[in-house]
C-alpha positions as CSV (number, residue, x, y, z in Angstrom):
1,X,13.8,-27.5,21.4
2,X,14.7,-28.1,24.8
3,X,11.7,-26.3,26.7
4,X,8.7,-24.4,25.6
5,X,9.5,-20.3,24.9
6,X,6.2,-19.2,26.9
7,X,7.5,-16.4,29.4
8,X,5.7,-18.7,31.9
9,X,8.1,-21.3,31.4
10,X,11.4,-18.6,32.1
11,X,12.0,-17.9,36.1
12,X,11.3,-14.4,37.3
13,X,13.3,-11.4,36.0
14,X,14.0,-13.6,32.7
15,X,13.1,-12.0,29.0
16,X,14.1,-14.4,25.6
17,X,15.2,-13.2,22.1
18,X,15.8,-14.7,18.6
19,X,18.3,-14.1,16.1
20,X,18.1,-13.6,12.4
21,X,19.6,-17.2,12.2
22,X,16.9,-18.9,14.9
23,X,19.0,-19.3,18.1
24,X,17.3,-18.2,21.3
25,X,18.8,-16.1,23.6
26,X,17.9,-15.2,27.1
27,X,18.5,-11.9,29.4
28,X,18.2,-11.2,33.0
29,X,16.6,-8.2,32.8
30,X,17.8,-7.6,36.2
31,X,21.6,-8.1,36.0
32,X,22.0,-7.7,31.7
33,X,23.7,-10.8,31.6
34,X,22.8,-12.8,28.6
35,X,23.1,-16.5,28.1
36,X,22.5,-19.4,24.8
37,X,21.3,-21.5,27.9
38,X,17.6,-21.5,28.7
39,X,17.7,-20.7,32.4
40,X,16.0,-23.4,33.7
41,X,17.1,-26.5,31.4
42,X,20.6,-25.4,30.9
43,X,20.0,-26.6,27.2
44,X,20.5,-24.3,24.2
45,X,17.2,-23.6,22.4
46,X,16.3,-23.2,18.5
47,X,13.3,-21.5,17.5
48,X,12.6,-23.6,14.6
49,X,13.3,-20.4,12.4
50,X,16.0,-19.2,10.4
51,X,15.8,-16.2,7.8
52,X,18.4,-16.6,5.1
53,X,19.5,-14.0,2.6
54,X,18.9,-15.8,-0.4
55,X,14.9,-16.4,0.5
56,X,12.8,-13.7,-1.1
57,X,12.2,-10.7,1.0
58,X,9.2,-11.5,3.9
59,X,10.4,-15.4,3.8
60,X,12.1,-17.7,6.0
61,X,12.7,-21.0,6.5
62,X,11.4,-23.2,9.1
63,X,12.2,-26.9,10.5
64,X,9.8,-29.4,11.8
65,X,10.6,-31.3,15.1
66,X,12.3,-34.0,12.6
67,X,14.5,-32.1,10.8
68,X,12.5,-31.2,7.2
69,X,13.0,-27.5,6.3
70,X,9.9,-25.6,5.0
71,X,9.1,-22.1,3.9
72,X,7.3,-19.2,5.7
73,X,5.7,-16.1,4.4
């Protein structure tokens, strides 16, 4: 992950989301313009979280900072 997800760590005016597949995506909530970047690194940012359709409903899988998948429920 390129830079913590904490709204403290997004400038002003800056709002994140996730996707079912765990990439992070961030909005200027003033102009509605939507970016992969983080704002401030300019590095694309993975939540660590990816829900896949062949997991049991109400799981997902997860990946530690080295790589090894792991399940959630």
């Amino acid at each position: 992950m390129a830079a913590p997800l904490g709204r403290d760590n997004l400038p002003d005016h800056w709002s994140y989301g996730v996707c079912k597949d765990g990439r992070v995506f961030f909005v200027n909530d003033e102009t509605l313009n939507t970016t992969w970047l983080h704002p401030r690194t300019g590095e694309p940012v993975n939540s660590g979280h990816m829900i896949r359709s062949d997991l049991p409903r109400g799981w997902e899988e997860g990946f530690t900072d080295e790589g090894a998948s792991y399940f959630i429920k």
